[in-house]
C-alpha positions as CSV (number, residue, x, y, z in Angstrom):
1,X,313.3,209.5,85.8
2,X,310.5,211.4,85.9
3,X,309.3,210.5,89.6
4,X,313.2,211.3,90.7
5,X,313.0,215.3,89.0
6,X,309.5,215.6,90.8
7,X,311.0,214.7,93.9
8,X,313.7,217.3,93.5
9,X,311.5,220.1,92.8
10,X,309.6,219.2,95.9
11,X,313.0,219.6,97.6
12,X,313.8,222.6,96.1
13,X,310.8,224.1,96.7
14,X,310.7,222.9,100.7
15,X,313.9,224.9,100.4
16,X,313.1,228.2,99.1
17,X,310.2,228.1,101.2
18,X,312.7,227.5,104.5
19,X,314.8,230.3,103.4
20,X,311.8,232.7,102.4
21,X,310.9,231.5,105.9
22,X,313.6,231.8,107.9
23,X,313.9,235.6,105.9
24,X,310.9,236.5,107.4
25,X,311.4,235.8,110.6
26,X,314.9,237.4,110.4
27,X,312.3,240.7,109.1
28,X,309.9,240.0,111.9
29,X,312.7,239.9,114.6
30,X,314.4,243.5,113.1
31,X,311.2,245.0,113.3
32,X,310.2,244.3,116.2
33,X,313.2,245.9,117.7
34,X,312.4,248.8,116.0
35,X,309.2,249.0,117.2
36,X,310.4,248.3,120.8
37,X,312.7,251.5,120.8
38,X,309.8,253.6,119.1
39,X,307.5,252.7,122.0
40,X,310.6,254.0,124.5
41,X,309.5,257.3,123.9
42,X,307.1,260.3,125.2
43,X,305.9,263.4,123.3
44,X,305.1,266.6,125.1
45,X,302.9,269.4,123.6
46,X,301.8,272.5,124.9
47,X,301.0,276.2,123.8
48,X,300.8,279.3,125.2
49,X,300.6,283.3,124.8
50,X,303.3,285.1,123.9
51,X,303.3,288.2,121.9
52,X,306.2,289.6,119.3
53,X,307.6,291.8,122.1
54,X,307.9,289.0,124.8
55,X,311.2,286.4,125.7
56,X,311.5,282.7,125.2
57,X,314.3,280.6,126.7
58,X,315.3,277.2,126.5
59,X,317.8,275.1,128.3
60,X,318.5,271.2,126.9
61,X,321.0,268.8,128.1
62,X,320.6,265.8,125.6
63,X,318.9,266.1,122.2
64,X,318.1,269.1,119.2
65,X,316.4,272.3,119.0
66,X,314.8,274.1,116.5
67,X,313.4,277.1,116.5
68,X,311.5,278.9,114.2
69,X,309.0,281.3,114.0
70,X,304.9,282.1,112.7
71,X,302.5,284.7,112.8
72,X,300.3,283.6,115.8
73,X,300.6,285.5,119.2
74,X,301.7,281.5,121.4
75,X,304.6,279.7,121.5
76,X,304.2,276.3,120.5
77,X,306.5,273.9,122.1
78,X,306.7,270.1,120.4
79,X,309.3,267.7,122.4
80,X,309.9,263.8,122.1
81,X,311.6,262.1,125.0
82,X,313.4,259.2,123.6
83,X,315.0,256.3,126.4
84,X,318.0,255.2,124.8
85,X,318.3,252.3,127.7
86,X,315.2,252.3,129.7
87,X,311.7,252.6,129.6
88,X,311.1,253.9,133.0
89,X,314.1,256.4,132.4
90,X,311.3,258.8,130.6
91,X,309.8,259.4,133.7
92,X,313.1,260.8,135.3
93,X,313.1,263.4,133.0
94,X,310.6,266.5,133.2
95,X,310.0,269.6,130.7
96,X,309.3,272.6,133.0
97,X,307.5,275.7,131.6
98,X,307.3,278.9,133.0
99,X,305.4,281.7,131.9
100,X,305.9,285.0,133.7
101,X,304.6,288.4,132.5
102,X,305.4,288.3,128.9
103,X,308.0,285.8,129.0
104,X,307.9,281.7,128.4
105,X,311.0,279.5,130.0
106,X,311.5,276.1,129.0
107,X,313.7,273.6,130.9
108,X,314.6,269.8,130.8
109,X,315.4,268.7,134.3
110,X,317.0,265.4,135.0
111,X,316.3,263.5,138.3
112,X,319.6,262.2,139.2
113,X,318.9,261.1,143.0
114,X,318.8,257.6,142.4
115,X,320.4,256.9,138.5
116,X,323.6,258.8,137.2
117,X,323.4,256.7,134.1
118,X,320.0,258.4,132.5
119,X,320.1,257.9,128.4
120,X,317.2,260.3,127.2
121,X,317.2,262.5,124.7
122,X,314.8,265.6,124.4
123,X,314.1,266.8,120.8
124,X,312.9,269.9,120.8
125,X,310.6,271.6,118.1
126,X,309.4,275.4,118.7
127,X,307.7,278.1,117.1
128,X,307.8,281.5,118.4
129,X,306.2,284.9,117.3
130,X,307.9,287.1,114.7
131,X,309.8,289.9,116.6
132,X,310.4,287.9,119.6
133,X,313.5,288.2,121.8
134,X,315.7,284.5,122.1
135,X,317.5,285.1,125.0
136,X,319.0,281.5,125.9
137,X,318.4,278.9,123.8
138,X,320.8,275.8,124.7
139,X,322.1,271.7,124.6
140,X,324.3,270.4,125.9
141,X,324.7,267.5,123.6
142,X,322.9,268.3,120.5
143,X,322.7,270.7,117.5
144,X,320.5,274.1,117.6
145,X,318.8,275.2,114.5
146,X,316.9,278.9,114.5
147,X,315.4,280.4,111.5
148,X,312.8,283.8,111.1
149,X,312.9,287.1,112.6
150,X,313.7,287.8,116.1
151,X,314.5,291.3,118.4
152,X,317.6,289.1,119.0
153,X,318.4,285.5,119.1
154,X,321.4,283.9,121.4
155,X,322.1,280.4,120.7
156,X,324.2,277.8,122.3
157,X,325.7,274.2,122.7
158,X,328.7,272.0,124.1
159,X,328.7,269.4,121.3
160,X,326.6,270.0,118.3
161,X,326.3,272.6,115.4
162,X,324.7,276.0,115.5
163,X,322.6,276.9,112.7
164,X,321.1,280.7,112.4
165,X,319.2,281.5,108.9
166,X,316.9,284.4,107.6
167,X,317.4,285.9,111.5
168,X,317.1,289.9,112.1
169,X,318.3,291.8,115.0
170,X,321.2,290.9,117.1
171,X,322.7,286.9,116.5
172,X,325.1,285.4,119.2
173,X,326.0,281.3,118.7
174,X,328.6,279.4,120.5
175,X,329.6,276.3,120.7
176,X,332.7,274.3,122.1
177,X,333.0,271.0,119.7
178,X,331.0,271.8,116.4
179,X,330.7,274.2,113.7
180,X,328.7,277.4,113.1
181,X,326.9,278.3,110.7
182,X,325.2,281.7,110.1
183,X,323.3,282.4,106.7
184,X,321.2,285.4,105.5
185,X,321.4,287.3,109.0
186,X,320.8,291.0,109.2
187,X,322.2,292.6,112.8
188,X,325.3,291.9,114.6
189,X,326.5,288.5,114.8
190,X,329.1,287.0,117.2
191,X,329.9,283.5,116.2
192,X,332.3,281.3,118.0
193,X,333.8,277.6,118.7
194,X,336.8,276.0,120.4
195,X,336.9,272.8,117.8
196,X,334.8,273.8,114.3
197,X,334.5,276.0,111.9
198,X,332.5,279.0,111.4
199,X,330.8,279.8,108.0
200,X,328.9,282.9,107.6
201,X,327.0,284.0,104.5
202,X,324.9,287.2,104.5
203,X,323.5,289.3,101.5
204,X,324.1,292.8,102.7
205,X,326.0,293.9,105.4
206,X,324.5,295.8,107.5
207,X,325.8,295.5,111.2
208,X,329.5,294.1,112.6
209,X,330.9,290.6,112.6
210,X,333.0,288.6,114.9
211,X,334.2,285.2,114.6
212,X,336.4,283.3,116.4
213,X,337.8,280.0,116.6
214,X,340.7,278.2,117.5
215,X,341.2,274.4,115.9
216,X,339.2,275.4,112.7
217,X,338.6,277.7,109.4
218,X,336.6,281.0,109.2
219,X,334.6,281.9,105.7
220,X,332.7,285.4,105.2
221,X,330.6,285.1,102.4
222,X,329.0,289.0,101.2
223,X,327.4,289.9,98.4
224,X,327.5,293.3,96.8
225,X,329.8,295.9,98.1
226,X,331.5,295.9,101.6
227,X,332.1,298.9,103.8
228,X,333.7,297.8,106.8
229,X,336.8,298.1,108.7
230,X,338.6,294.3,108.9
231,X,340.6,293.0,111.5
232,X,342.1,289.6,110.7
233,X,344.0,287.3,112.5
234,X,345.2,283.6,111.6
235,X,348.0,281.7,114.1
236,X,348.9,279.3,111.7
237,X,346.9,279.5,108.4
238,X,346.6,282.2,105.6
239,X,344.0,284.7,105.2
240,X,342.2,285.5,101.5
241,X,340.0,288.0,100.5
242,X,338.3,289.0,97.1
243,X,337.9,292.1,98.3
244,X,340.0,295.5,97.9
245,X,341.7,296.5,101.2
246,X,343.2,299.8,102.5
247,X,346.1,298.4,104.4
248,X,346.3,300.4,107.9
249,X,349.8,300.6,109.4
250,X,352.7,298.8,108.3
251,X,352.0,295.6,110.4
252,X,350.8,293.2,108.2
253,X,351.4,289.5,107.1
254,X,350.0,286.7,105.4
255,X,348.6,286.0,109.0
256,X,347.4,289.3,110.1
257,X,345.5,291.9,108.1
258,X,344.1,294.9,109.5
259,X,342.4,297.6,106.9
260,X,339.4,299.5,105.4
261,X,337.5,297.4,102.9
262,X,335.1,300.1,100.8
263,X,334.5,303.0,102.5
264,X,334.4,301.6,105.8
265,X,332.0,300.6,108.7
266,X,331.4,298.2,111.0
267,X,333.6,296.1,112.0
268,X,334.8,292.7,110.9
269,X,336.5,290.7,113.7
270,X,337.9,287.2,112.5
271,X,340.3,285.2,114.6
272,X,341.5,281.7,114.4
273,X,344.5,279.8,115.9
274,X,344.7,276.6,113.6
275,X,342.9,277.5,110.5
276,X,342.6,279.7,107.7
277,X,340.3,282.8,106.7
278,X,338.7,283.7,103.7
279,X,336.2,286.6,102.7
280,X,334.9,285.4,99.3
281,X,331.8,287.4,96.9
């Protein structure tokens, strides 16, 4: 009896260590794939000078940007080229800098001569002098993100998200399929999208707004008190504000609302097609 229960630990044992075995190499085999599709990839670093009254564009086709900014006199651009298919596919793909007079130009050029099927993404990471102007920054297929203080700052994409935050001076971000978002901005901001939804949230307001949109919701977020004239529009959706409105004219609706909120100002331009709009404290 006893020999028969040894026996069957020694079986159970040679079993637990199969599985533990068989585990690992399951681990192993993950892992390595992993570490086969970090190696498909190439980083690109360089700085240059650039002072707080000079211009920085960028033009992406595949991958993020970010943007933000520091107190040094360079721009510091970071990138990771990352083959989705094939390793010799980083090579077909080239970050061009130009620096001319006080302005720095960054673009991603694709060498489609011999492939039409290139699967690389550029992730971009930059950091730009406080003050500077942003006069292009742009994907194609990716989300842009830009936050500090700029003389102005233009954003864009096809398919991705726009994010502006903490930006001064004049902010312009469109996209066609994705939402906006626009937080803490001081200066005029035009926001707009074909298939998203814009959400802006500022603490004063300072400068005018326009939003549009057509397959998606508009919300203005303000706090403290609004001065500004309003111009609303909503195809088929409502439109809600917490603030007090002087109704101008007799032509208004649940859809359209035109009027002086506070005293007046600047103007607040929000249009949607297929979505609502609401100006919340």
């Amino acid at each position: 009896m006893m020999e028969e229960k040894m026996k069957m630990k020694k079986s159970l044992s040679a079993l637990l260590l199969f599985l533990a075995l068989m585990a690992g190499a399951a681990v192993l085999t993950v892992g390595a794939a992993g570490l086969a599709a970090g190696e498909d990839q190439e980083k690109f670093e360089k700085t240059l000078p650039l002072s707080a009254a000079g211009r920085f564009s960028l033009k992406n086709t595949n991958g993020i940007v970010i943007v933000s900014t520091w107190t040094r006199s360079e721009v510091e651009i970071k990138a990771v080229k990352i083959a989705k298919r094939r390793k010799e596919d980083l090579d077909r793909v080239k970050i061009e800098v130009t620096a001319s007079g006080d302005a720095v130009a960054v673009d991603t050029i694709y060498d489609w001569s011999l492939f039409r099927d290139i699967r690389v993404d550029v992730n971009y990471e930059i950091k730009v002098p406080e003050g500077v102007r942003l006069e292009n920054v742009r994907s194609t297929n990716g989300d842009v993100e830009i936050t500090g203080r700029y003389g102005e700052a233009s954003a864009g994409t096809t398919n991705g998200d726009i994010k502006l935050e903490t930006t001064s001076g004049r902010c312009t971000a469109h996209t066609t399929n994705g939402d906006v978002h626009v937080v803490n901005a001081k200066g005029p901001i035009d926001a707009g999208t074909t298939n998203g939804s814009i959400h802006i949230d500022v603490r004063a307001f300072e400068a005018g707004i326009m939003a549009r949109t057509t397959n998606g919701s508009i919300t203005l977020k303000i706090s403290g008190d609004l001065n500004a004239v309003l111009k609303a529009h909503s195809t088929n959706g409502h439109i809600q504000t917490d603030f007090p409105i002087t109704i101008k004219g007799l032509i208004q609706s649940r859809k359209t609302v035109e009027g002086t909120l506070g005293s007046g100002g600047p103007e607040i331009n929000l249009r949607t097609t297929n979505g609502s709009i609401t100006l919340s404290r």
